[in-house]
N, C-alpha and C positions, 0 to 999 in steps of 0.2 A: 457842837463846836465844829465851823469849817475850818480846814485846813488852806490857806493862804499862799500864795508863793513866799513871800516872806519869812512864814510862820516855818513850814518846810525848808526854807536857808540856813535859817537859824539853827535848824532841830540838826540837820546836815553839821554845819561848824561844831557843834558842841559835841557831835559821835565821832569827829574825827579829830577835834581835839583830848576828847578821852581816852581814844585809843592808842595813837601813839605817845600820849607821857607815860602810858603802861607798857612801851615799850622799851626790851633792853636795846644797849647799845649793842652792834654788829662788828666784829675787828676781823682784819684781814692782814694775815700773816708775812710780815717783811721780810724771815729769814730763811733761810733753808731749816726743814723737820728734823735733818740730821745732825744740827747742833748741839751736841752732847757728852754730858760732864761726867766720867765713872767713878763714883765714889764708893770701897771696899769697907764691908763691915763683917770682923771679924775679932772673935771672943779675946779678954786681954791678954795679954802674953803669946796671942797664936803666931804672929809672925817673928821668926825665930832670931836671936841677936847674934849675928857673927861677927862680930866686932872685937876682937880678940886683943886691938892695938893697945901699947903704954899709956895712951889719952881716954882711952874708953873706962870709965870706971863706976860700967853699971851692967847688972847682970838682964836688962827689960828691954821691952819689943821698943821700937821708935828713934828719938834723934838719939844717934851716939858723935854729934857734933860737939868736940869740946872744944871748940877756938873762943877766943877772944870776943865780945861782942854778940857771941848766940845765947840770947834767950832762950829762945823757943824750943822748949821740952814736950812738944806735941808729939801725937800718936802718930800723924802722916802731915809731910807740911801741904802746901796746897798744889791745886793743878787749874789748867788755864786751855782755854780754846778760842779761836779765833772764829768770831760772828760772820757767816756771809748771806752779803744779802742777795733776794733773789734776785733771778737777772730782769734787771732794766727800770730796777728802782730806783739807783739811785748810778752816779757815773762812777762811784768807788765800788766794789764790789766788797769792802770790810767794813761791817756794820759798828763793829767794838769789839769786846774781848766781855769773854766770861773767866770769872772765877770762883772755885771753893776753898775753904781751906776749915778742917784739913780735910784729905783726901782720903784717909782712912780713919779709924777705928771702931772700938765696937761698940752694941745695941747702945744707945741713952747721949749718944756723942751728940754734941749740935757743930751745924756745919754751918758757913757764912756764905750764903752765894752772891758775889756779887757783879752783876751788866755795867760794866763803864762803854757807851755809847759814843762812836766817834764824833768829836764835831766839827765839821770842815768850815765850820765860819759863814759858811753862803747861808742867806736867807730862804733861798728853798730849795730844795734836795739834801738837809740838811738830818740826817738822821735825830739827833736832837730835839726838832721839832718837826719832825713827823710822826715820833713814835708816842703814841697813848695807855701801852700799856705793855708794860713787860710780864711774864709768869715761867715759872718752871714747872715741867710736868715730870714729875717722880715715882717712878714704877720701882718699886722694890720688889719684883716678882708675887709670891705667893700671898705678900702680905696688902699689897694694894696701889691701886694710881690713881695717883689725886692732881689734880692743879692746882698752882699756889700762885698769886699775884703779888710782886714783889713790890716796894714801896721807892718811890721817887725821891731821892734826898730833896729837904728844901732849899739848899744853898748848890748844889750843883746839876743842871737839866739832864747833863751826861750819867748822874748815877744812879743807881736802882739795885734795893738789897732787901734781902731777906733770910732769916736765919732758923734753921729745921733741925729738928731733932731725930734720929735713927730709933725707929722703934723696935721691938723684939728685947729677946731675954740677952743681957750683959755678957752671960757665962755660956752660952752658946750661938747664939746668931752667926751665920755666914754666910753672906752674900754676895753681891754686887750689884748696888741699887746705879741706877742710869734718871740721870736729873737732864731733859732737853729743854732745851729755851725757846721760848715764843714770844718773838720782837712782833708788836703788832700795831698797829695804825687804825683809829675806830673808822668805819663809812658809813659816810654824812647823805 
């Protein structure tokens, strides 16, 4: 069997179409590395109640908010950071806002992190649609860092959430695990 120019075109097309559909995609990171969330885990009751007030009428670590209107009898409410982007990506320099909540307690807690993405409305430089993929990268020291890719609501471009559990033993774990965000853009 000779080999043809033709015959060699074809063999060509078809080795470079197999290769790169076996390719992953490649992202390039939109925000600064030092975007990072500190979420505190520590065993129940360890942060002490000094609440002492006529309204407080519980002896346990967490809200001693008793007004009108509070719910929320979380262990830690949430905490928040402001996304920047890097420079000369986009003509804003604040990418969105990160949040967890809550922001403390201990081993077995799940935490809600969520990226709301600014959207300036312009059609391009638009964080909104530029970005392909959000993830948080969660170092809990001794026990591990993993990456996690956060999911894109289907009804809003601008949100992106994902919800993680505090691993370690309940009645002792003490930490402070560090959750950073990586806003990132795939290249094409």
């Amino acid at each position: 069997m000779q080999a043809t120019p033709a015959k060699v075109a074809a063999l060509c097309v078809v080795i470079c179409v197999a290769v790169s559909c076996n390719r992953e995609p490649e992202y390039e990171l939109l925000n600064l590395d030092t975007d990072c969330l500190q979420v505190q885990i520590e065993p129940d009751g360890a942060t002490a109640d000094d609440d002492d007030s006529a309204g407080d009428d519980d002896d346990s670590a967490g809200d001693d908010d008793d007004s009108a209107g509070d719910d929320d009898d979380s262990q830690g409410s949430g905490a928040q950071i402001t996304l920047m982007a890097r420079p000369g990506w986009f003509a804003n320099d604040v990418l969105g806002t990160a949040f967890v909540t809550p922001s403390s307690g201990p081993a077995g807690t799940r935490f809600l992190i969520t990226v709301v993405l600014a959207d300036n409305g312009a059609e391009t430089g638009n964080p909104t649609e530029v970005v392909d993929l959000v993830a948080v990268r969660l170092d809990n020291g001794d026990l591990a860092v993993d990456e996690f890719p956060l999911e894109l609501s289907p009804a809003d471009p601008s949100r992106w959430t994902i919800e993680l559990g505090a691993g370690g033993e309940p009645a002792t774990a003490s930490r402070e695990d560090s959750l950073c965000i990586a806003v990132s853009a795939e290249i094409e």
